[in-house]
N, C-alpha and C positions, 0 to 999 in steps of 0.2 A: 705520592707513593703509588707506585704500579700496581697491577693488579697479582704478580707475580714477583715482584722487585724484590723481595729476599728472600722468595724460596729453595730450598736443597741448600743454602749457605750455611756452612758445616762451621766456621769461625765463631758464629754466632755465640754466644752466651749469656751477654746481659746485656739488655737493649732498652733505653728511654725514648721514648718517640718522642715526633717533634712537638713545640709547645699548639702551631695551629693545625697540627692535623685533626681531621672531624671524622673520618673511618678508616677503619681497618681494612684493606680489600679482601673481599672471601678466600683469596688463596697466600694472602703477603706473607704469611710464617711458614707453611707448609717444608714438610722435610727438612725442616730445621734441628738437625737431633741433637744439636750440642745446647740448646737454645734451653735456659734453667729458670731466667727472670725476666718479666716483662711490665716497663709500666708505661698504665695509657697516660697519655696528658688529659686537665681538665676538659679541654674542647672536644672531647672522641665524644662522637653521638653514637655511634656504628663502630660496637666492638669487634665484628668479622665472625660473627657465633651467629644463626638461623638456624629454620630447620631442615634447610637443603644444603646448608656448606657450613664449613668450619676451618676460619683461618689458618688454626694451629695446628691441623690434620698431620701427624708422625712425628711432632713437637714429643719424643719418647724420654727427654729429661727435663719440659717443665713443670715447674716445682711450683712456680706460685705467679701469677697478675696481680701488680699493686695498681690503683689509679690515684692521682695525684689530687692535692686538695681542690675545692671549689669545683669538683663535677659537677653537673646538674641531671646523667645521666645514670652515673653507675659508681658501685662501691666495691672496694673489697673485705671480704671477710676471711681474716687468715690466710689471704690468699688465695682465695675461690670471691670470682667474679659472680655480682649482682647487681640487679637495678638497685638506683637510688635508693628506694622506697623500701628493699629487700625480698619485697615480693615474690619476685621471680628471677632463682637462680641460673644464671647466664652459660658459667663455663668452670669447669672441675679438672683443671691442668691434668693432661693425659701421663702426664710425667708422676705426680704425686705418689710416692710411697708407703701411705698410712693405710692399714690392711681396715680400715673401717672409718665412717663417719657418720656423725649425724650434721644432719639438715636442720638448720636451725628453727624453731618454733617464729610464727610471721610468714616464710614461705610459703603462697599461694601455688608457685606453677614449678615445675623444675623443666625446662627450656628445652626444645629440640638438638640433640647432639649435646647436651652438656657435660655428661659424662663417657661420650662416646671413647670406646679403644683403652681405659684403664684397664693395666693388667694385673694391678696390685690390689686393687679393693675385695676385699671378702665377705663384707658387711653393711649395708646402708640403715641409717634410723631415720624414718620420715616422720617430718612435724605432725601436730595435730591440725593443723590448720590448711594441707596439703587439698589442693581440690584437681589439679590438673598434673599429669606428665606426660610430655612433647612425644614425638616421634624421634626414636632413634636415641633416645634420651640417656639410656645404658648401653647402646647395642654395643655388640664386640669387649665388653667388659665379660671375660670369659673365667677369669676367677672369681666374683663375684656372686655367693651364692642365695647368702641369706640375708630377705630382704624386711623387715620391721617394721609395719605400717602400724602407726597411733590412731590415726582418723578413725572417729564411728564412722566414716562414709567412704567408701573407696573412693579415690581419685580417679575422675575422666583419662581414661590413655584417648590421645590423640592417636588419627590415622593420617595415614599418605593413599592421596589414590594416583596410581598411575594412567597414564595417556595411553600408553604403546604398550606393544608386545600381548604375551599369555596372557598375561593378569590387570590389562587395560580396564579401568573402571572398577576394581578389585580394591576393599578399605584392605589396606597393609598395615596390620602391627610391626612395629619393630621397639617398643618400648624400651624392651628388656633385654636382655644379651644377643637371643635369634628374633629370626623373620617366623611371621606366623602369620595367614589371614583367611578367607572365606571367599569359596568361590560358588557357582549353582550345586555343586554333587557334594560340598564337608568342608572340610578346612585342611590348612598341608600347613605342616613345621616341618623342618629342616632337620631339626636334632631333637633328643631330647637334653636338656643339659644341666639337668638334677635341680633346680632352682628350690628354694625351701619357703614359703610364704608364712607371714605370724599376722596376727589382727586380733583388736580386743575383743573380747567377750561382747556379744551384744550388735558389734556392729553389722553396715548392711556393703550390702553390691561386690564384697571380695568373693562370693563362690558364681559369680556367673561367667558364663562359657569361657571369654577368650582368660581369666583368671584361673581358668579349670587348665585350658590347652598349655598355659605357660607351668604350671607350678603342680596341678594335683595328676602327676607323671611318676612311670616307674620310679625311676629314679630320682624323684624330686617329694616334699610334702607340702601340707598345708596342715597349721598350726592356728589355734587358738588359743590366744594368751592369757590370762586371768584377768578375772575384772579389776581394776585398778580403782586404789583406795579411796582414789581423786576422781572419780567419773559418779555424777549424780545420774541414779538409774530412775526410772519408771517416767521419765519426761512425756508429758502429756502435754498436748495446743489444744483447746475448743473457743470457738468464737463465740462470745458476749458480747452485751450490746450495740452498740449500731456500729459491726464490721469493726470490732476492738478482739484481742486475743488474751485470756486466761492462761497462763502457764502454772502446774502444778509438778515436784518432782520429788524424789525421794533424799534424803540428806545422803552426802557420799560418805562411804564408811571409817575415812581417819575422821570425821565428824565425832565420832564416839572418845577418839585418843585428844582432839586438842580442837581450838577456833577455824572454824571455816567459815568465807565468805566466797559470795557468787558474783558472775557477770554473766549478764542476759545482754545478748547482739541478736539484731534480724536483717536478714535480706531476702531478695525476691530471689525464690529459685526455682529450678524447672528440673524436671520429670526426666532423665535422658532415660530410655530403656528402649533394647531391639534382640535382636538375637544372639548378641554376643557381652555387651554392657546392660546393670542396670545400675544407673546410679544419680546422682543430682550435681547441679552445677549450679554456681551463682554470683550474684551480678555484686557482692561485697556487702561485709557483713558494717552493719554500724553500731557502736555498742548505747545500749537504752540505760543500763543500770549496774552500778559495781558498788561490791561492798555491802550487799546483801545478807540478811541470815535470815531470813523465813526461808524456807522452801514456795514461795510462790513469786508470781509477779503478773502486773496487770498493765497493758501495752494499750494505754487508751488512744493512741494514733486510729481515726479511721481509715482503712485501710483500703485502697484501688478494688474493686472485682476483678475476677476471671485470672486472678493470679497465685501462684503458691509461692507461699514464705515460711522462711526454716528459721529457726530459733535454736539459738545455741545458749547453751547454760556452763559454765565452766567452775571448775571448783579451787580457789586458794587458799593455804593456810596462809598464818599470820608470818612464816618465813617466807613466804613467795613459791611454793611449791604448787606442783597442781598436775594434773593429768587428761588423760583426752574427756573432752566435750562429750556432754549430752546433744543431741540435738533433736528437734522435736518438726512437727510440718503441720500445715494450716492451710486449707484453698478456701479463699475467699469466691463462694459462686453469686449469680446475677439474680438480682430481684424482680423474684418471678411477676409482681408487678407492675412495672417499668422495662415498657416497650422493647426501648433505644435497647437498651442493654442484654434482653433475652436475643434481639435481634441479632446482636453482634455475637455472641457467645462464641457460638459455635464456630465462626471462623476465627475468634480469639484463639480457640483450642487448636485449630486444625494449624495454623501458625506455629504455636508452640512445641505442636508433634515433629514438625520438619526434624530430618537428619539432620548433625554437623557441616556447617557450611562448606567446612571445607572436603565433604564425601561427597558433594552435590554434583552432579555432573549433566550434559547435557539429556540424557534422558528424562531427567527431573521436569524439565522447561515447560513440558503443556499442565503438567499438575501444578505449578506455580504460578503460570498464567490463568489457570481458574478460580484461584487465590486473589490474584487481584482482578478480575473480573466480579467476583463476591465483592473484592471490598468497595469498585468503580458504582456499584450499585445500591449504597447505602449513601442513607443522607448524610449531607454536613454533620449534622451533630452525631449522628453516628456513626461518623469515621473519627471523629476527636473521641471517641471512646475504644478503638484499637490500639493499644499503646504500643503491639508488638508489629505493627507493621514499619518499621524500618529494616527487622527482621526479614520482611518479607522481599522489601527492594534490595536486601543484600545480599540472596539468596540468589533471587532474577539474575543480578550482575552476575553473579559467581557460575550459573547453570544458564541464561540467555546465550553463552554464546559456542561453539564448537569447535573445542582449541583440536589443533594438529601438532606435530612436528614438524620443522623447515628447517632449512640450511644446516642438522646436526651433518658434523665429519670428523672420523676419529683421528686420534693422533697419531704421526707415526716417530720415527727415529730423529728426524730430523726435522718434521715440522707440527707446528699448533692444532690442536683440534677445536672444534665446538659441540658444545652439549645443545647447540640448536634453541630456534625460539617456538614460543609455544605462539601460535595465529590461528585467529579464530577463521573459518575457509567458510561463515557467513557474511562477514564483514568488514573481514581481513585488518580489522585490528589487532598489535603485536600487544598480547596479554599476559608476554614476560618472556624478557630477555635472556637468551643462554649466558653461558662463560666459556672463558677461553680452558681448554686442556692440554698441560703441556707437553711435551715428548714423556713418553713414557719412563720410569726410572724401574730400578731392580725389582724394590717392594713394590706392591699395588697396594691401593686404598680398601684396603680388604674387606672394610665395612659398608660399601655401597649396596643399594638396596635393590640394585636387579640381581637377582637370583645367583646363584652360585650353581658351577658346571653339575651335572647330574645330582642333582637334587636327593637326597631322599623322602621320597613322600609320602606323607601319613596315611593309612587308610583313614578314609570319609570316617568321621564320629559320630554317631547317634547321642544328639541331648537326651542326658537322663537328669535323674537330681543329682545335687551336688552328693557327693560323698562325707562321708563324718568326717570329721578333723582328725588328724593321725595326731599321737603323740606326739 
C-alpha cells in the first residue's frame, strides 16, 4: 500500500484491509470524507496515528476503527483505537458524533494527534489512571470545552520542539485545541478559546503555568470538584526499616455508608517540575495488595536508593465502584555511611533533573557530556549503582547531534513536495526521514503546527500564584 494510495478517494466508505498488511502509511486515508468504517487486519503493527502524522487526517465521517481478532498490537474500544494492553489510547475517529466521552479507566497515555480536528466533542472524562497526553492530542477540537480530569496528579503534556523558523528550539504545547509555548520574553497563544478545567479536590500540578495559560482565561475557568466518596484522603509514605515504606491513610468517606476495601500499587517515579509543569511521571505501577480494610500497609520490599516511589492507594466497594487514587511519595536517599553510594548521589540526581528527552536539543550537549565525564570517573562498582544512566545515553543520542533541514520543497499544483529530512551537519547522519506532500487540495490541514498567518500574540505573562478556583 502506498504511501498516498487512497488519499482524497471520495468512493470510499467501508474498507477492510488486506489480511498481510503490517502498516498503515502516514497519509493512506487522508481526505477521505466519505470514509465511515475501517478495519485493520490482525497483522497492522503501524496503525498510521504518531505524533507528527495521522493517516485519517479530514476522514470528517469516520465513525469507528474495528481491528480484527488475534492482533497482537491493537484493540478496539467501541470503536476508538488502542494498544493491545489498553494503555495508550491510539486514535478517536475525527468523524465521531458523540458530544462527550470518557476515557476508559487503565488508560495511561492518550497519543499524539488522537483526538486531533473533532468538531463534535464538548466534553472529555479522563481516567484516574491518566499520567501522560501527547502532543497535538486534542488540537483543532474547537468545540470541545470542558475537560474532567479524575487523577490526584495531573498528566505530563508532552511537547514538540521545532528545528527551524521563529520558534526553533521553542517546547510547543499544542495539547489541547490551540498552540501555546514559551519563548526568552513570556509565552504567546493564539486565542483565547474559553476552555473550562475541573480536578479533585486535593489534587496536585493542575494550577501550574502552562495549565494556567490554557484554561484559567477570560473566557475559560478552572474548577475544583468535590472530594469524592471513593478517594482515601490524608495518605502518608515514611520509611521504616531497612529502606521498607509505612503507608498510613484516612478511610474514604462512603466507608461510613457500606464495605470498603483497598489496593496499594508502587512504582518508581520522578519529579518532572520547570517553569511551566509540575508534576510526576512513572515507570508503571505494580499492585502489592488488594482487598485490604485497615487503613495501613507495610511494603517490606527493600527498596533501591537515590530514587522516588509513589504509592497509590485506591478505594472499592463490595459493588466494584471506586474513585480517584490516593497517592502518596517516598525518596529513598543514600547511606550516609557507605562510600560507593554518597559518591554516586549526586549525579544520580543530576540525571534525574534532565528535561524531557524529547525537549533536548543540541544546546544540551556539553552539559550532558559532563554527565558522563562524572560518570567515566567512578569505579566499577560505582557505576553498577547508577541505575539512571541509560537515561543518560539517551539523552546524548537525542542532543549529540545537530539536526538541520535538507532537501524540504513545497508542493505545488501539479507536483509532490517534501517535508525534508532532518541531518545532523556534524556527521551527516539522516536522523529522520521527511514525507512526501501532495499537490495541494482546497481544504488545508488546518491543524499543522507552524503558526498561523498573523498571529495574535499574547503579551508576555508575569507568574504569579495560581488564582482560586472559580466556581
Amino acid at each position: 500500500m502506498g504511501g498516498s494510495a487512497l488519499a482524497y478517494n471520495d468512493n470510499l466508505k467501508n474498507v477492510t484491509l488486506s489480511k498481510s498488511l503490517t502498516a498503515v502509511p502516514s497519509r493512506g486515508f487522508v481526505g477521505c470524507e466519505a470514509l465511515t468504517e475501517l478495519t485493520l487486519p490482525a497483522s497492522i503493527q503501524d496503525c498510521g496515528v504518531t505524533d507528527t502524522s495521522v493517516a485519517f487526517n479530514d476522514c470528517t465521517s469516520l465513525q469507528n476503527i474495528y481491528v480484527a481478532d488475534g492482533s497482537l498490537y491493537f484493540k478496539s474500544v467501541d470503536g476508538v483505537l488502542f494498544d493491545k494492553n489498553g494503555a495508550n489510547l491510539r486514535y478517536y475517529p475525527e468523524g465521531r458524533t458523540a458530544e462527550s466521552y470518557r476515557i476508559p479507566e487503565g488508560t495511561i497515555r492518550v497519543g499524539g494527534n488522537a483526538f486531533a480536528g473533532n468538531l463534535f466533542l464538548k466534553s472529555v472524562s479522563y481516567p484516574t489512571t491518566l499520567e501522560r497526553i501527547g502532543t497535538k492530542a486534542f488540537f483543532g477540537c474547537e468545540n470541545l470545552k470542558d475537560y474532567y480530569f479524575n487523577g490526584m496528579t495531573a498528566p505530563l503534556l508532552e511537547t514538540t520542539v521545532s528545528l527551524t523558523g521563529a520558534y526553533a528550539n521553542v517546547a510547543l504545547y499544542a495539547n489541547f485545541v490551540g498552540l501555546w509555548g514559551t519563548t526568552g520574553t513570556g509565552g504567546f497563544v493564539y486565542n483565547d478559546w474559553g476552555l473550562n478545567l475541573y480536578y479533585p479536590q486535593g489534587a496536585v500540578g493542575y494550577t501550574a503555568y502552562v495549565w494556567d495559560k490554557y484554561f484559567n482565561t477570560e473566557k475559560g475557568s478552572v474548577n475544583v470538584m468535590d472530594e469524592s466518596y471513593f478517594t482515601p484522603t490524608d495518605l502518608t509514605v515514611t520509611e521504616t526499616g531497612v529502606r521498607n515504606a509505612l503507608l498510613t491513610w484516612t478511610a474514604a468517606k462512603q466507608s461510613n455508608a457500606e464495605d470498603i476495601v483497598y489496593k496499594v500499587e508502587r512504582s518508581v517515579a520522578a519529579h518532572f517540575q520547570d517553569d511551566t509543569q509540575d508534576t510526576w511521571t512513572f515507570e508503571g505501577f505494580e499492585t502489592l495488595a488488594e482487598g485490604l480494610t485497615a487503613c495501613t500497609y507495610t511494603d517490606t520490599t527493600t527498596l533501591p536508593f537515590g530514587r522516588s516511589y509513589a504509592y497509590r492507594v485506591t478505594a472499592y466497594s463490595l459493588t466494584g465502584e471506586t474513585g480517584p487514587a490516593a497517592i502518596g511519595y517516598l525518596y529513598i536517599d543514600a547511606d550516609p555511611n557507605n562510600a560507593d553510594e554518597m559518591a554516586v548521589l549526586e549525579l544520580i540526581k543530576k540525571i534525574e533533573a534532565l528535561k524531557p528527552i524529547e525537549n533536548l536539543t543540541n544546546e544540551d550537549e556539553a552539559y550532558l557530556r559532563q554527565l558522563l565525564a562524572e560518570y567515566n570517573a567512578l569505579t566499577d562498582a560505582q557505576k553498577e549503582l547508577v541505575y539512571n544512566y541509560a537515561t543518560l545515553l539517551a539523552a546524548l543520542e537525542k542532543a549529540g547531534h545537530n539536526p538541520e533541514l535538507k532537501n524540504a520543497k513545497p508542493a505545488t499544483c501539479t507536483e509532490d513536495g517534501y517535508t525534508g529530512d532532518e541531518v545532523c551537519t556534524v556527521c551527516g547522519e539522516a536522523l529522520e526521514r521527511g514525507q512526501v506532500i501532495p499537490p495541494p487540495v482546497t481544504r488545508p490541514s488546518w491543524w499543522s503546527l507552524r503558526p498561523p498567518p498573523a498571529p495574535r500574540m499574547a503579551t508576555p505573562a508575569t507568574r504569579s500564584a495560581p488564582s482560586a478556583a472559580r466556581p
